[in-house]
N, C-alpha and C positions, 0 to 999 in steps of 0.2 A: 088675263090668265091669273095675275098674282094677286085681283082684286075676288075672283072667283075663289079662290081658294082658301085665301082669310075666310070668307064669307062660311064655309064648310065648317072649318074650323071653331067660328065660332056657334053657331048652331048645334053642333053634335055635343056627344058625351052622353054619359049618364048619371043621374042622379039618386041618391040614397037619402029615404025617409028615415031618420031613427028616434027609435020612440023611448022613453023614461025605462021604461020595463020594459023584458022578453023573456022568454023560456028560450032552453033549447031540449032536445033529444043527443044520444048519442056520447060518444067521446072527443068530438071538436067541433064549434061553432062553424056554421057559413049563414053567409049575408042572408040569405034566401030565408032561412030561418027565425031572423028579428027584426028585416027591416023589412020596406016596401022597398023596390028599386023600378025606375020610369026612363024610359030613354026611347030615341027614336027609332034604333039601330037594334032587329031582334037577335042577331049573333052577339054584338056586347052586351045588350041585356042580360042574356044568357051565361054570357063570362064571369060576370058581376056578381050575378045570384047566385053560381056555383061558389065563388072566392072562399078560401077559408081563413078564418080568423083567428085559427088555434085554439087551443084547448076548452074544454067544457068544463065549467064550472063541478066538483065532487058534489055527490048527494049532500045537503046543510050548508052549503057554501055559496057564494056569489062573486060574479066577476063584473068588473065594470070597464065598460067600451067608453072610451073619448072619442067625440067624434072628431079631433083634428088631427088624432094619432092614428086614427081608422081612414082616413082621408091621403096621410102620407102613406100609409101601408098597402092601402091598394092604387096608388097612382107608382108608387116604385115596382111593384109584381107583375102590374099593365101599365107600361109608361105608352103603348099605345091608345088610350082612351081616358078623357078628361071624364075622370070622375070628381063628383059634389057630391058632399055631405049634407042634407038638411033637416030637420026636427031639433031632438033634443040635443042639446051639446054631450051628454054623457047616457049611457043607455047600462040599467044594471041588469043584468044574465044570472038567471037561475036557470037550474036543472031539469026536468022534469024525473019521475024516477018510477022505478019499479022494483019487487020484493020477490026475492028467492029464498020460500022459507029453509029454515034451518034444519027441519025433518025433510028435505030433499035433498040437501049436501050431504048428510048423515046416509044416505037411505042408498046416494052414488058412493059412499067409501064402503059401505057397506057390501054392497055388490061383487067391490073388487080382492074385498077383502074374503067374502063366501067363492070367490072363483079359487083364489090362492091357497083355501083349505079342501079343497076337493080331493076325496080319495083321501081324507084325514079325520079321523074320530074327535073331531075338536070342534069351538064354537068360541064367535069374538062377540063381545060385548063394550059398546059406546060407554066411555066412562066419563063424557061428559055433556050437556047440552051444547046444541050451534046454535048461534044466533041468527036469525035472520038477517038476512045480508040485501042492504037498499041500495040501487045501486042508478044509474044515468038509463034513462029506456028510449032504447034504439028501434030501427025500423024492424031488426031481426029480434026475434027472443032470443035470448042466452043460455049458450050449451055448456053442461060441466061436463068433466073430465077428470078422471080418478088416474092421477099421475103414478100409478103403482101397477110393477111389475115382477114381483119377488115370486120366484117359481115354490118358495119352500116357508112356510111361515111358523114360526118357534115361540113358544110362550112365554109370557108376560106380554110387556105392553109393545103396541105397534104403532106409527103413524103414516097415516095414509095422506095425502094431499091431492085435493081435490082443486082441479083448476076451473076457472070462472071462466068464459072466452065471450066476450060481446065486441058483436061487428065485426068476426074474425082477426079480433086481438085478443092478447089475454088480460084479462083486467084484474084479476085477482086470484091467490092463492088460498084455499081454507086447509089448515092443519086437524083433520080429522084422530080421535085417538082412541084403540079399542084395546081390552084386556083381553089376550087370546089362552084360552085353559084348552089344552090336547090331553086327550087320554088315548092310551095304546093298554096291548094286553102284553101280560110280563109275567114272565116267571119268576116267582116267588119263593120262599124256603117253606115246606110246611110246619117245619119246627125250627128249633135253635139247634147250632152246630161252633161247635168248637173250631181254633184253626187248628190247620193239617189236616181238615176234613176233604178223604176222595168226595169229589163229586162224582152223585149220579140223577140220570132221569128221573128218579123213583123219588128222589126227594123235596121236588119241585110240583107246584100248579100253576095254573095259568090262569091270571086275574087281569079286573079292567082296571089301572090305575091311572089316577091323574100323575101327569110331566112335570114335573119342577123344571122352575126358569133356568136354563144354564145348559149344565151337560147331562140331565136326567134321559134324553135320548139314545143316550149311550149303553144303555143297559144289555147284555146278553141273552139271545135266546135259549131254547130248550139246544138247540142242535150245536149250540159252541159249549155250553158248559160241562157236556160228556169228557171225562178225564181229566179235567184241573180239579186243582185241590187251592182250598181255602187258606188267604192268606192271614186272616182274620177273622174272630169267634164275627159272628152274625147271628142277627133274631131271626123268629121266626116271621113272615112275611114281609121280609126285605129282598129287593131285586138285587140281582149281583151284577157288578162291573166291572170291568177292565181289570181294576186295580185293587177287586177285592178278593182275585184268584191269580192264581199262576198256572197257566195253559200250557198244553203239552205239545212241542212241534210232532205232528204225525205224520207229516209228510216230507223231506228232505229233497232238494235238489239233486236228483241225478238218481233218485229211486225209481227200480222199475215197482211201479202199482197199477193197479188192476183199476179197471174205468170201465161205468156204466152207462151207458150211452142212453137214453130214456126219450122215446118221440111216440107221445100218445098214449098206446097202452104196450106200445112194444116197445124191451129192453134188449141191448145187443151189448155183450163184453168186451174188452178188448185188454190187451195191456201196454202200456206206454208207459214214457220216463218222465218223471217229472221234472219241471224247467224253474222251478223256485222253492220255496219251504213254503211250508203252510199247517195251522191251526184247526182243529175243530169248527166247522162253520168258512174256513176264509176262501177268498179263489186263488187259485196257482192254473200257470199253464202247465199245458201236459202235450204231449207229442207224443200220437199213434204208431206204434212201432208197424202195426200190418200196413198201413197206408203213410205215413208221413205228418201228415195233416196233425197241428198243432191249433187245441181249443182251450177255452176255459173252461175251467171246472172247480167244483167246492167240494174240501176236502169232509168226507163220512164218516170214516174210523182210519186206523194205520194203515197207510197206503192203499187207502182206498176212496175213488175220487168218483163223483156224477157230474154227469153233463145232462144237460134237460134241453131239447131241441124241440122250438114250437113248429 
């Protein structure tokens, strides 16, 4: 029995050819890959051939396998199977590689960056080349991924990050970079005005202007500027803001005012109290004095408030 069993022992295992050179694919080397592997037993053969060896050499780069440090490595991983190393003592690993051009990374930021402007008079432009990007070519092709989710996009510059994923890892990050210019339409002065000047309608148009980076979104419509007065002289075809009038509270917390209820083409009045102060243009709640029922609404003229019901 004990002479039968040496005897097993030593006939079995499996052996690995390794050669001078290899390639690999992918992002970590296995045996299967660069050596021949021989054995009698096809489930350890099979063991053998899958083994991994760690990492894959980067595109330009090479790694080199010893074969007695590759011999301890997989006889500790399967201390069940007498593996042998034979061929070369040292075996150097290159890459193999494949090319994701640079007008494809650009063309995936680009996407996400034309979703982010929808329902926005604006347009982003690449302010610089991508390079093409070499990378380890796996059994799968490599999917990118435009790492960006900003519901609201503001002008100047933006960076978008486009992720790389091969063999369901991620292998790399591209920092995409575009110069976004918004244009909105804005009321303008049609001449110059002195401060202290009442605003009215009459004195305003409505143009397309480009956004300045920063706070230039903040500009005022036609429907808030009714009744502030200028807090400083202004030219002619400058947007007004926040800080360049003093608005008039017209609606007051606890006023009863009159509300026009608006669903379609039919308007229904009511009167209700207001539940906060409110500007030209802002919303304030208001409580239906006939019903109860407390809505939003945006303040018209002096206590006078619209609700628009789609």
């Amino acid at each position: 029995m004990i002479a039968s069993t040496l005897l097993l022992l030593c006939t079995g295992g499996v052996s690995i050819v390794l050669p001078a050179e290899a390639t690999s694919t992918g992002l970590e080397i296995s045996v299967e890959e660069i050596a021949t592997v021989k054995g009698d037993d096809a489930a350890e053969v099979e063991r053998v051939r899958a083994a991994s060896l760690g990492y894959a050499p980067a595109p330009g780069f090479h790694r080199t396998l010893r074969a007695d440090l590759l011999t301890a490595a997989l006889r500790q991983s399967m201390p069940d199977i007498q593996v042998t190393v034979e061929g070369a003592p040292r075996c150097r690993v290159t890459c193999t590689t494949s090319t994701i051009p640079g007008a494809r990374i650009t063309s995936e930021a680009s996407q996400a960056v034309r979703a982010a402007l929808t329902g926005m008079d604006a347009e982003a432009t690449p302010v610089m080349d991508i390079a093409d990007l070499v990378l380890p070519k796996g059994e799968d092709e490599p999917r990118l991924r435009a790492a960006y989710s900003l519901e609201r996009v503001f002008p100047g510059k933006v960076q978008v990050p486009v992720e790389v994923w091969l063999g369901g890892r991620l292998y790399r990050t591209v920092q995409v970079y575009f110069e976004v210019t918004v244009w909105q339409r804005q009321a303008v002065l049609k001449q110059a005005i002195p401060a202290g000047t009442n605003l009215v309608p009459g004195m305003f148009k409505v143009v397309r202007t480009q956004v300045n980076t920063g706070g230039g979104l903040q500009h005022l419509g036609l429907e808030e500027l009714a009744g502030s007065v200028a807090n400083r002289a202004m030219a002619a075809g400058a947007p007004v803001t926040e800080r360049d009038v003093k608005r008039v509270t017209l609606v007051k917390r606890g006023d009863l005012v009159q509300v026009a209820v608006r669903s379609g083409g039919v308007t229904v009045k009511d009167v209700g109290q207001a539940q906060s102060n409110g500007r030209m243009g802002e919303r304030v709640r208001v409580q239906l004095r006939s019903s109860g029922i407390e809505l939003l609404a945006v303040v018209r003229g002096p206590k006078l408030l619209e609700v628009k019901i789609k």
